[in-house]
N, C-alpha and C positions, 0 to 999 in steps of 0.2 A: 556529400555523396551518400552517406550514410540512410540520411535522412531518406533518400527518394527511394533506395532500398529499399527500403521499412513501409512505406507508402506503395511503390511499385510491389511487392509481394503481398503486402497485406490486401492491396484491391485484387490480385487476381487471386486468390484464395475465394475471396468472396464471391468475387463474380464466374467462378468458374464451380463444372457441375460436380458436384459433389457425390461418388460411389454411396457413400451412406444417408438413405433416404430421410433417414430417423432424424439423423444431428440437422439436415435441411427442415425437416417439419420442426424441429424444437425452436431452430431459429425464427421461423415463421410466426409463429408462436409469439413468442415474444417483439416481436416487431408492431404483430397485429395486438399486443397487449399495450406497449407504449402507446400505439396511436389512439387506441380505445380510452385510455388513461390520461392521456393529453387533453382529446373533445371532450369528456364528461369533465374535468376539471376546469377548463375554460368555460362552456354550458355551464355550469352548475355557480362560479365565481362572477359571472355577469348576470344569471339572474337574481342572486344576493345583490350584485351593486345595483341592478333595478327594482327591486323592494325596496331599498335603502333609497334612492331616489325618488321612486314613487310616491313612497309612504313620506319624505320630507314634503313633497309638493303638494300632495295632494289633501294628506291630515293636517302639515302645520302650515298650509295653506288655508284651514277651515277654522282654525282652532287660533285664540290667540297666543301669538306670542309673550305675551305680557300680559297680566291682568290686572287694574291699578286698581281697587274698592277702598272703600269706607269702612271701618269698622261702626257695627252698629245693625242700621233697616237700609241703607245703602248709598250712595252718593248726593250731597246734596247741593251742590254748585257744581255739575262737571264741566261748564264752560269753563269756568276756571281754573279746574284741575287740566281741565287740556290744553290749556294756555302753559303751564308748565310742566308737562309733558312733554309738547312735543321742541321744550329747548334743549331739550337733551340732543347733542351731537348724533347717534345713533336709532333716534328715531324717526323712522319715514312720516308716521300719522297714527291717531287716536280717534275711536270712536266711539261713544256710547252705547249701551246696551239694556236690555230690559230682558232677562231668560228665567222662566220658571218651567215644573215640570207640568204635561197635560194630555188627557187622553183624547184620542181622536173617534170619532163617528161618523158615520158616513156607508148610506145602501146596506145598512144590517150589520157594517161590518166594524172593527174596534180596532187600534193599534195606540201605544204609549208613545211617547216621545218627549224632546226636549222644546220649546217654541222661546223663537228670542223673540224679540222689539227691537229692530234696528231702524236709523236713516240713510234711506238708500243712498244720498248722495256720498255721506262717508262710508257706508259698510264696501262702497266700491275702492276704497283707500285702504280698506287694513285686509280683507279677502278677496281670493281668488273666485268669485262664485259666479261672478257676473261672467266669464270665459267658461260658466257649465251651463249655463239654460238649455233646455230641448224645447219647451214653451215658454212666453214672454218675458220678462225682464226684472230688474230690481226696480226700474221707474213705475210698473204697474203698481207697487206701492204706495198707494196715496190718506192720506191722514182722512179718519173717520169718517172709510168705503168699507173699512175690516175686511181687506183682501189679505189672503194667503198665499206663501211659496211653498212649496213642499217638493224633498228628495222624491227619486224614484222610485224606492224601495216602499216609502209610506203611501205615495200616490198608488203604486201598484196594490199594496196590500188593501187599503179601502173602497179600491174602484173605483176612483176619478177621476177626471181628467179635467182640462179649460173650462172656468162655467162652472162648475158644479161646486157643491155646497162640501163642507165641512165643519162638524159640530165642534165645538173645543170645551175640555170639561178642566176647571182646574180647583185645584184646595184652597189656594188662595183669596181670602173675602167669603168662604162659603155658609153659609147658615145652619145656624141648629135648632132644631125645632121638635115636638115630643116625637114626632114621624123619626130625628134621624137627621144625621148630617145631607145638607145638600149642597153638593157643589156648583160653582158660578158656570155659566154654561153661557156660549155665544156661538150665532153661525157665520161662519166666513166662506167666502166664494175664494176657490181657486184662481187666482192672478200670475201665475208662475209653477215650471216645473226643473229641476235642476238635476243633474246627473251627475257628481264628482266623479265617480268609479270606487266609492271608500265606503266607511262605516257611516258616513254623514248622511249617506242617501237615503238610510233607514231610519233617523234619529233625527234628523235638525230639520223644521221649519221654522217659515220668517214670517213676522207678520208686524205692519208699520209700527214703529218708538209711540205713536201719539195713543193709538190704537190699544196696544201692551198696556198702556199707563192705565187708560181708562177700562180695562179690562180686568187688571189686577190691584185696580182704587191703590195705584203709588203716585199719583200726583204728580209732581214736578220731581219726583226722587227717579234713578236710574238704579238699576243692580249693581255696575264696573261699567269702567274703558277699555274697551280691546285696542290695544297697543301693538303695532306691527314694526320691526326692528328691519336695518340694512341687513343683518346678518343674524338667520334665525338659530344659528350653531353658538353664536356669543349672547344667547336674550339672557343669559345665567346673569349675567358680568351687566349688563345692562338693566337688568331688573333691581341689581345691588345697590348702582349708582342711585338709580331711582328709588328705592326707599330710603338714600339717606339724604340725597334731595327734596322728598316730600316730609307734611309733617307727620310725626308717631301716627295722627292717627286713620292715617291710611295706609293698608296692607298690600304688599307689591309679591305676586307669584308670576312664574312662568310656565312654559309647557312640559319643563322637566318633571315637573309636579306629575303631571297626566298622561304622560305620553314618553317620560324619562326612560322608561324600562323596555319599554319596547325598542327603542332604538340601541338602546345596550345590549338588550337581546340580538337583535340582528347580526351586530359587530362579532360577539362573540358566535355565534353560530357561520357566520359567515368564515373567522378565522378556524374552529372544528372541522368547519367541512373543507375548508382549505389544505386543512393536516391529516384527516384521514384519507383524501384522495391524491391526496400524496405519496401515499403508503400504499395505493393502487397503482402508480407508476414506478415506485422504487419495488415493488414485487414482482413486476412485468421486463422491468430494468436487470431486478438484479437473474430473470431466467435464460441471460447473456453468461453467466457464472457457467452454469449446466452445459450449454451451448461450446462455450470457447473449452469448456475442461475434456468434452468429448473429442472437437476440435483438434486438439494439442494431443490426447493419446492418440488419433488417427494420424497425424501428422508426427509422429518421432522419427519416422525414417529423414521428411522433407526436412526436416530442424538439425539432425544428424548431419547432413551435408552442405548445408548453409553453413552451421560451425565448422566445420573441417575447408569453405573455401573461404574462412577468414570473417566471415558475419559473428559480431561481438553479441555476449548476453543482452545488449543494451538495444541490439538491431534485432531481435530476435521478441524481445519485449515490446516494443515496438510495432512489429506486424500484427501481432495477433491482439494490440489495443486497436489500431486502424482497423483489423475488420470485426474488434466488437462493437467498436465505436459509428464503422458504417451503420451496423442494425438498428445499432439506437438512433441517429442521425434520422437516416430514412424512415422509421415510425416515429421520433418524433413532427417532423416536419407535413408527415400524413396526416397525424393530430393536430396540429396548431392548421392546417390549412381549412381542416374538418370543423374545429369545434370552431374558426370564427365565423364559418358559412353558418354551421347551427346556431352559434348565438346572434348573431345581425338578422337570420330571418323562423328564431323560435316564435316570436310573439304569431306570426302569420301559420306557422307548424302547427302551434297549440290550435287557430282560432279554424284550420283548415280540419282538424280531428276532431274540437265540438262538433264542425256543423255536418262532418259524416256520420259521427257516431248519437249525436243527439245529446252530449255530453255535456255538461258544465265544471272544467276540470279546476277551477278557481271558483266557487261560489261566495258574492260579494256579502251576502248575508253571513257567511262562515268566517271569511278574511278579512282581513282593514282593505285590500282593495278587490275588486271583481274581476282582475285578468291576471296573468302571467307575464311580467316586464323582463325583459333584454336589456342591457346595457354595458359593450363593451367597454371594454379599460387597455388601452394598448400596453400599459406598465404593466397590469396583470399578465396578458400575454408573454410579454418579456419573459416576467420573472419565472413563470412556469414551462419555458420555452428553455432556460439558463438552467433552471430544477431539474428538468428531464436530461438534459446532456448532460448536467454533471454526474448523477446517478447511471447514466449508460455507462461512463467514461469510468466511474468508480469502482462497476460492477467488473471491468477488464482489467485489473490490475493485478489480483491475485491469478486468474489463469494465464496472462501473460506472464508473470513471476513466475511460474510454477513452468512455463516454456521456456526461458530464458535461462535454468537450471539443470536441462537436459544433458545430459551426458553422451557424446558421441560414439565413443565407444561401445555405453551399454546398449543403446539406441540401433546401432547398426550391427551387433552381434549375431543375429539370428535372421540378419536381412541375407 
């Protein structure tokens, strides 16, 4: 009976109009702070899990997971290094490779880069790339046509497009003569244009395994095998088994080598901004303290008479967590309704204020990818959902304590 007491008073307390304007703004206040503090921590903890997804899908989608080489000028039977390879339990498929560094030209204009030599029919086994084209294909790569694929970022910056030419300048084979170094130079036609949305679009062109070789006078030698794993979170453990699998003198790395720190980076930034936006709900949480303390001096007369017909410290404790607990309740649930609306359709937010304001608020050149990714977590929600009540609920404790201590007599002395 107690109970409903405590529940029945403390709702009408809250829901009923209150003479003091001030203690109604303070509560408002903080209500409108939980909710504010709830959305930006949801926002802000799904677009963390969507870099962290992106950036898996997209980077160590392009990038090997595994790198098997040769120690030495480079692989020299990789049929048969792929024959054991891929008995390894944990690997999907292996692919040869040919990547030196090379400068591009093209209509006056210059950009660096990296250029593999791959075969299309396996580079479609260990990468994601064949799921980016905007123009033709990986099969447009055909042995000694010296066609080229090229990202966005490089095609845009040279000026090309389908068809058109590309000079390729590399160190590799180059000559020296009393003039001066001259490097090997070849023109390749545009075959391919490819879009990840990452750092690849700027940096990685493809151009056929047969083509590489006879480009860079390596014969029948390969650079590596790019090796693609079931699970590119365990390639560490994989790449392990795999060097003591092969023999000494082949060197086995993974992406943790390249790309390790970046995703560490993430985790940890992601858990920061997790703790300090935390500390923005539990300051909006705890301005229910100021709230319920004004509360409780304006009410000693009503607490005076509740003890006097028998309401115990305990029932009296009691009301006034129910309606500090209402204010955080109702902002929290403002918030969790708000920031899932904003994080399921931020990506559409961001790309609806580029195209008003002319803005590129993600630039792929600047970033590992060129947009702004969403990705709900319903367990995040939870937890931040369970965070915020409990901090409402924590911040009620001492001004109900401090009600629940009232004295009736002195309380009603001068009523």
């Amino acid at each position: 009976m107690k109970k409903s007491v405590a529940l029945m008073v403390g709702l009408r307390y809250t829901g009923a109009k209150k003479s003091n304007h001030f203690i109604s703004f303070i509560a408002l206040v903080s209500m409108i702070g939980i909710a504010l503090g709830t959305i930006v921590l949801i926002t802000v903890m799904s677009v963390m899990n969507g870099f962290q997804s992106e950036l898996q899908e997209r980077i160590l989608g392009m990038v090997p997971h595994v790198v098997v080489g040769e120690r030495g000028e480079g692989v020299h039977d990789w049929p048969e290094v792929e024959k054991q390879i891929v008995q390894h339990k944990d690997v999907i498929a292996a692919a040869p490779f040919i990547d030196t560094q090379a400068m591009f030209k093209a209509r006056g204009n210059t950009r660096y880069g990296l250029v593999q030599g791959v075969l299309p029919e396996k580079e479609k086994k260990v990468s994601i790339i064949s799921d980016y084209f905007i123009a033709g294909s990986l099969d447009n790569l055909k042995p000694k046509e010296f066609g080229i694929i090229l990202g966005i970022g490089v095609a845009r910056s040279l000026g090309v497009s389908m068809g058109d030419k590309v000079t390729l300048l590399i160190a590799d084979g180059g000559t020296v003569s009393p003039a001066g170094f001259a490097p090997r130079q070849k023109r390749f036609t545009v075959v391919g244009i490819f879009e990840v949305r990452s750092e690849a679009d700027s940096m990685i062109t493809m151009i056929h395994m047969q083509d590489a070789a006879a480009f860079t006078r390596k014969g029948q030698l390969v650079s590596a095998l790019r090796v693609t794993t079931n699970n590119v979170l365990d390639a560490q453990w994989t790449a392990y088994e795999l060097r003591n699998q092969l023999d000494d003198k082949f060197y086995v790395s993974d992406w943790n080598y390249t790309h390790g720190t970046l995703f560490k980076a993430i985790k940890m930034e992601k858990t920061m901004m997790g703790v300090l936006l935390t500390l923005i709900v539990a300051v909006a949480a705890f301005n229910i303290i100021t709230t319920l303390v004004m509360v409780v001096n304006d009410k000693q007369s009503d607490i005076a008479i509740l003890r006097t017909l028998g309401a115990s410290p305990a029932t009296i404790m009691k009301i006034f967590i129910v309606q500090g607990s209402l204010n955080g309740f109702i902002g929290t649930i403002l918030g969790v309704i708000g920031g899932v609306a904003l994080a399921i359709n931020l990506p559409q937010v961001v790309a609806f204020v580029e195209q008003l304001f002319g803005v590129n608020v993600i630039p792929g050149d600047v970033y590992f990818i060129g947009f702004l990714p969403s990705e709900l977590h319903w367990d995040d929600v939870i937890l931040i959902t369970s965070v915020a009540l409990s901090l409402t609920v924590l911040a009620t404790l001492y001004p109900a304590w401090k009600a629940s201590r009232t004295n009736p007599a002195e309380a009603l002395r001068y009523e």
